[in-house]
C-alpha positions in Angstrom: 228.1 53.3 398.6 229.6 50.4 400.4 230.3 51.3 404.1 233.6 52.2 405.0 234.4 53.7 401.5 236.7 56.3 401.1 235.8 58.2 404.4 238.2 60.4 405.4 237.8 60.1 409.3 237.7 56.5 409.9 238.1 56.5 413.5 237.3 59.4 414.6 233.9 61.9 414.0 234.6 65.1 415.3 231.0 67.3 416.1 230.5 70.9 417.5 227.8 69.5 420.2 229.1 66.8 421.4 233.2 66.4 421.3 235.5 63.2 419.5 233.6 59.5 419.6 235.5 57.0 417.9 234.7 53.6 416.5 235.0 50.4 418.3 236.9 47.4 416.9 233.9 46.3 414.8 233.6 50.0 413.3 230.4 51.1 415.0 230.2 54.4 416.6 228.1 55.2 419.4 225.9 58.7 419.4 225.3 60.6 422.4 222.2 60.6 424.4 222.2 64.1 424.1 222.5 63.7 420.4 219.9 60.8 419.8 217.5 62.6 422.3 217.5 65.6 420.0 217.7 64.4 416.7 216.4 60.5 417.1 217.7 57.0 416.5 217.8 56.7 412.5 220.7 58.8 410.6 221.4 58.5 407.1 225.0 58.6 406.5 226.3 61.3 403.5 229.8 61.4 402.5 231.3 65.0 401.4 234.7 66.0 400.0 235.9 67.2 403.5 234.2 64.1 405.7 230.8 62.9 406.5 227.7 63.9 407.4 224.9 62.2 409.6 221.5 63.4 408.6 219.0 63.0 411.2 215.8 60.6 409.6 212.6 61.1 410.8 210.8 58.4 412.8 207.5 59.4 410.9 208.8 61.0 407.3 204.9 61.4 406.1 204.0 63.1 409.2 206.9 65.0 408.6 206.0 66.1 405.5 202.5 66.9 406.1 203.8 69.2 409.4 205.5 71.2 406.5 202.5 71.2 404.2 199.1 73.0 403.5 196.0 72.1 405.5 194.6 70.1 403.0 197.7 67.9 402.5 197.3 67.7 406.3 194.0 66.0 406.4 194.4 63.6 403.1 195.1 60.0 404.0 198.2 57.8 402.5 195.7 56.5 399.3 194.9 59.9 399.1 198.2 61.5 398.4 199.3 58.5 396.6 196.0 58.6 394.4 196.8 62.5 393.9 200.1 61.6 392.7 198.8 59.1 390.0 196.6 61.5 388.7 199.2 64.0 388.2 201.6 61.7 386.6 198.6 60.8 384.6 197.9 64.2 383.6 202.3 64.7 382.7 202.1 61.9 380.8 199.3 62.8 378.5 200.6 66.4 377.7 203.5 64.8 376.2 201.9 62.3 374.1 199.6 65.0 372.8 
């Protein structure tokens, strides 16, 4: 999606938290501290039917994901998880060549 397609508030991003911010002449829009303190400084932007949608990215998406996880997925290291998922691709793989 190129930026600035067919959004549907183009100058104006209304939010329950926070009130109106608009864009300034070069089309950025600045977040609230209150905002950016609670949900960080990366946002992925997701259009919808009825408008857009900032999504709040973590700073640390693998820490992040091992927060939500078991104990052991906790402790492995990044060439552990990426070694598990090789071997279970691995293992998808052969049962349909079989």
């Amino acid at each position: 999606m190129e930026v600035g397609t067919r959004i549907k508030y183009s100058h104006a991003i209304v939010s329950d938290m926070s009130g109106e911010v608009r864009t300034d002449e070069r089309g950025r829009v600045t977040i609230p501290k209150e905002v950016r303190d609670r949900y960080g400084e990366k946002f992925r932007l997701v259009e919808l039917d009825s408008g857009i949608k900032l999504v709040p990215i973590p700073d640390d998406p693998l820490e992040e994901l091992r927060a939500a996880a078991s104990d052991e997925l906790r402790e492995a290291s990044l060439d552990d998880l990426e070694e598990a998922a090789r071997e279970e691709a691995r293992e998808q793989a052969s049962e349909h060549v079989r």
